[in-house]
C-alpha positions as CSV (number, residue, x, y, z in Angstrom):
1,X,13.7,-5.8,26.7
2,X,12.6,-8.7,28.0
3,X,9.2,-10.4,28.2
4,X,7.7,-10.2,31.7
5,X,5.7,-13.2,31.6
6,X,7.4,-16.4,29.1
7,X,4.9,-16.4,25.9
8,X,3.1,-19.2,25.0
9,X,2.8,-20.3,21.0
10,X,-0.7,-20.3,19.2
11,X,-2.8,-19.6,15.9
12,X,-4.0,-17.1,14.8
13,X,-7.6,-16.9,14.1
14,X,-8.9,-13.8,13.1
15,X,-7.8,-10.0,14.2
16,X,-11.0,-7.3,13.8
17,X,-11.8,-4.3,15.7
18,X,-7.8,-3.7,15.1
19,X,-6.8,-4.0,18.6
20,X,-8.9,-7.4,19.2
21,X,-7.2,-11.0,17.9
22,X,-9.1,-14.4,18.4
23,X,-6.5,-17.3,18.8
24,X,-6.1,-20.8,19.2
25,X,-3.4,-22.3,21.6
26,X,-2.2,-25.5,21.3
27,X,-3.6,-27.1,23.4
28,X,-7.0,-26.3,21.2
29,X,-8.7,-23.2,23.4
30,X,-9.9,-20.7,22.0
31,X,-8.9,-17.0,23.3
32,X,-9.1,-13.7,22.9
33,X,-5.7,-11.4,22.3
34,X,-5.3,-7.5,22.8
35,X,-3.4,-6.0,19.7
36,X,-1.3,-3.2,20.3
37,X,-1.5,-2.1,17.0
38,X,-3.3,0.5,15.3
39,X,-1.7,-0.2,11.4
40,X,-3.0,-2.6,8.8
41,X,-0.3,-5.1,9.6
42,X,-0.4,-6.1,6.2
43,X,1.3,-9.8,6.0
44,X,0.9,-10.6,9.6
45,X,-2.4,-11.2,10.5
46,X,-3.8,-13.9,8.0
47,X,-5.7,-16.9,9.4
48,X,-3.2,-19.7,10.9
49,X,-0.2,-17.3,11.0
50,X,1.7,-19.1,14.1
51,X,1.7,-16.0,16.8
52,X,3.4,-15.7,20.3
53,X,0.8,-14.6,23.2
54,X,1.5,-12.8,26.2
55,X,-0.6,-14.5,29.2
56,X,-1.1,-11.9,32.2
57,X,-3.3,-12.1,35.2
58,X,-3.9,-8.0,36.1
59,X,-7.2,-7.9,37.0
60,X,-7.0,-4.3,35.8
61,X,-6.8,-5.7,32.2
62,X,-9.6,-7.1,30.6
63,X,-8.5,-9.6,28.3
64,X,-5.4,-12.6,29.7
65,X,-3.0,-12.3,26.9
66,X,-1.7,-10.1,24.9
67,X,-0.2,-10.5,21.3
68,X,3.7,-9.8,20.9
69,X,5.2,-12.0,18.1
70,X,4.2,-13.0,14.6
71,X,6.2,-15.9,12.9
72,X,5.7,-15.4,9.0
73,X,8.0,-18.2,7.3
74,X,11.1,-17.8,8.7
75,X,11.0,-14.0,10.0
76,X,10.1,-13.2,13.3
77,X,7.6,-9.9,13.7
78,X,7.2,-7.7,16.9
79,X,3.4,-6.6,16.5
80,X,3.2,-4.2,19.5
81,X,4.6,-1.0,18.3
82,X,5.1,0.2,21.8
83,X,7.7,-2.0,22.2
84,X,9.9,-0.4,19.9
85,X,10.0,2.6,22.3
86,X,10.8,0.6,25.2
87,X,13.5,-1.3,23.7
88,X,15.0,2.2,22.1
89,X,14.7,3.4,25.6
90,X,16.8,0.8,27.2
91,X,19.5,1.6,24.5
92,X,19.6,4.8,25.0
93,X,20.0,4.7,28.5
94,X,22.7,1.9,28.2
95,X,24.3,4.1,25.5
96,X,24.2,1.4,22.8
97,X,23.7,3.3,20.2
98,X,26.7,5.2,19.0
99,X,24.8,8.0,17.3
100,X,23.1,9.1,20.5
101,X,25.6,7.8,23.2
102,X,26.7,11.1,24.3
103,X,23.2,12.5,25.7
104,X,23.5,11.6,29.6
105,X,20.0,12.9,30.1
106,X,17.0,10.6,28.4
107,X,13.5,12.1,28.8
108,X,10.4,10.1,27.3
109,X,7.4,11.5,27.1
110,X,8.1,15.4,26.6
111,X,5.5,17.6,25.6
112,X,7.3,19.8,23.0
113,X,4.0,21.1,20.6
114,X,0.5,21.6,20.0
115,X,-0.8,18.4,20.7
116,X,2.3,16.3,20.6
117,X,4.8,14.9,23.0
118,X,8.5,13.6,21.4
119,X,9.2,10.1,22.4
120,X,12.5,11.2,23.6
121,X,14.5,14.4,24.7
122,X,17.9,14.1,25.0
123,X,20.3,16.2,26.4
124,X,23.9,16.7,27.2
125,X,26.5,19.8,28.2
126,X,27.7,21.7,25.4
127,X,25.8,20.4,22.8
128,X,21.9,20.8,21.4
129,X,18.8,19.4,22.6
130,X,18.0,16.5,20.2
131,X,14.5,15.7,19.8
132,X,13.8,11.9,19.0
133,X,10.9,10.2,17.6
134,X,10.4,6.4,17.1
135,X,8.3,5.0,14.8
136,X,7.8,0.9,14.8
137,X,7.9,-1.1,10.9
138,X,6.7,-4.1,10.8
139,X,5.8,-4.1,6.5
140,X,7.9,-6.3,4.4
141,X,6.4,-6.9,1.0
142,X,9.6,-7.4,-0.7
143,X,12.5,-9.5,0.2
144,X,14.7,-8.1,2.6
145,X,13.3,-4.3,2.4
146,X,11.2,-3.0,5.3
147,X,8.4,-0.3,5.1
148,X,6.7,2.4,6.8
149,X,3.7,3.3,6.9
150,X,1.9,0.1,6.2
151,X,-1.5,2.6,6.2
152,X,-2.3,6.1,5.7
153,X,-0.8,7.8,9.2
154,X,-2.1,11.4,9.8
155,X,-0.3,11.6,13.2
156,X,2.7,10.2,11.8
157,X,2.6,13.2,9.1
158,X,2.1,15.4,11.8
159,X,5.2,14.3,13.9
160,X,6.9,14.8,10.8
161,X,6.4,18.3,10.8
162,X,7.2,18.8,14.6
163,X,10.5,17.4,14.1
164,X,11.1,20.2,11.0
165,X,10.0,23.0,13.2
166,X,12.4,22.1,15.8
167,X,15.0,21.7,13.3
168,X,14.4,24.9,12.1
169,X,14.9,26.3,15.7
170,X,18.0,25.2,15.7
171,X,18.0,21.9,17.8
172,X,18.5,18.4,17.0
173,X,15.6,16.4,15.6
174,X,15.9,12.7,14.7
175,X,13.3,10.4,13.0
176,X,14.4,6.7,14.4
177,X,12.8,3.7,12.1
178,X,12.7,0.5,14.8
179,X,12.4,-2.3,12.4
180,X,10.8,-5.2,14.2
181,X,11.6,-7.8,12.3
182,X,14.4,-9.9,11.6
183,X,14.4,-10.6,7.8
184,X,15.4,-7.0,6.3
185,X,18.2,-5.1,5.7
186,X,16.7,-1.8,3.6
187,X,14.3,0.4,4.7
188,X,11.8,2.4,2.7
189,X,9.2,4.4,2.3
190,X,5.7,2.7,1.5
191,X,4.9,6.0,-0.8
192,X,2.5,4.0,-2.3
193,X,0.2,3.6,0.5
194,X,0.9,7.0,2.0
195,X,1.8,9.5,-0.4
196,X,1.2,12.3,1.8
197,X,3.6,10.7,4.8
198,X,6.3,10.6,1.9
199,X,5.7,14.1,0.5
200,X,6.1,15.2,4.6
201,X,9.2,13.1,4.8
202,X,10.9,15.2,2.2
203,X,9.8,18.4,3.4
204,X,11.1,17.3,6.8
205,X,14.9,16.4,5.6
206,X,15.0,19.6,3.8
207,X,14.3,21.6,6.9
208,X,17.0,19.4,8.6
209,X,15.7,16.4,10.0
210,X,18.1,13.4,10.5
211,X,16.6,10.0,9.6
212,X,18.1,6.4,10.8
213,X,16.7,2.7,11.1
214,X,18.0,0.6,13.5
215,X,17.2,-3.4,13.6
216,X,16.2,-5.8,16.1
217,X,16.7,-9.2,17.5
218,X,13.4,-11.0,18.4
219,X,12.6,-14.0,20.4
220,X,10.3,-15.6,22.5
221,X,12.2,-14.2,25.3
222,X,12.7,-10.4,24.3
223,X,13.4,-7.7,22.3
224,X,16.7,-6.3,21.5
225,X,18.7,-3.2,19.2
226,X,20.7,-5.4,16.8
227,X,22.3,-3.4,14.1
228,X,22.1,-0.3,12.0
229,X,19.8,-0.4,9.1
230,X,20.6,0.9,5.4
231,X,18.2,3.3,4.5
232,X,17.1,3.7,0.8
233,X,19.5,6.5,-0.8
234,X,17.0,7.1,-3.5
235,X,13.9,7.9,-1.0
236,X,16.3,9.9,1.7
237,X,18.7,11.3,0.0
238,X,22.5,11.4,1.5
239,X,22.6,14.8,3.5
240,X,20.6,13.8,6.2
241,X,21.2,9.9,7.3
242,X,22.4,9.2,11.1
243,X,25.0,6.5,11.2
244,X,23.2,4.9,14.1
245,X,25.8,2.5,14.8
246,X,26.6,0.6,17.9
């Protein structure tokens, strides 16, 4: 996935109202920056974290740039968590990812429950309707391990439980962790800050429920699937981890 306009480098300032971010660009303006986040992006938005800015001119939009990147000592951060859907979308339509290469048929946006649409259907001849949902991690608060939640996600609980009652109807259902960022190789569960999410999480494996985290390459210039992630054994368990490899 690439960037449709080049980004431009500035400072953060402050982020409040969670989706609003005041920063400075280099060449000393000041500016205002819509968020696509709704988390606590904890470790990413502390005052003079270098960030990467989206400019746009849509009038339709009301503010000119938007905020894509975070550059926290060496790792580089993808803030917007609808990118991660995007950039799983392009995989999966490429076929990239071994694990789901042989669904021809890729469906976003498929209303499948009370409330709730799955991020992806996917379908093939022969074989069962697989039911995927993407969540973005952007948490790192140890070295090389990456977390999710990074806050207390009630809809995120609740998508949990839609994947275990398709499972238990007999289709395929597939939590996929999109870690953007490029400075982990582990991904956990932040039970800590969500104890609920990781009570659901359990629930959810035991009704059947696959689980995988893939990684990604970030620049400046785009977004991209990288490589499988290793999921913590102790958290998941073994029965129920997709190999997602490439």
């Amino acid at each position: 996935m690439r960037f449709q306009t080049p980004l431009v480098p500035a400072r953060l300032i402050r982020r409040y109202k969670r989706f609003l971010a005041d920063c400075r660009l280099a060449d000393g303006r000041e500016v205002v920056a819509h968020v696509a986040n709704p988390g606590s992006m904890i470790g990413l938005a502390d005052p003079e974290t270098k960030v990467w800015l989206e400019p746009n001119d849509d009038p339709r939009k009301k503010l000119d740039y938007a905020w894509r990147l975070a550059q926290v000592g060496s790792a580089t951060i993808g803030v917007d968590t609808g990118a991660a859907n995007r950039v799983m979308r392009e995989a999966l339509e490429a076929r990239t990812i071994e694990a789901f290469a042989a669904y021809g048929s890729v469906r976003p946006e498929v209303r499948y429950s009370e409330g709730s649409r799955i991020d992806f259907l996917l379908s093939a001849e022969g074989r069962p309707d697989l039911y995927l949902e993407v969540k973005s991690v952007t948490l790192s608060r140890r070295r090389g391990q990456a977390e999710f939640p990074d806050s207390v996600t009630a809809r995120g609980l609740k998508h949990l439980g839609d994947l275990a009652a398709m499972a238990r109807l007999g289709h395929r259902a597939v939590l996929a962790f999109v870690v953007m960022r490029d400075d982990t190789d582990v991904m956990r569960l932040a039970e800590d800050l969500d104890p609920a999410y990781a009570s659901g999480m359990r629930a959810a494996l035991a009704a059947g429920v696959e689980v995988c985290a893939i990684g990604c390459a970030l620049s400046p210039e785009g977004v991209t699937i990288r490589a499988p992630i290793a999921l913590d054994i102790d958290q998941f368990g073994a029965a129920n981890l997709l190999q997602a490899t490439r």
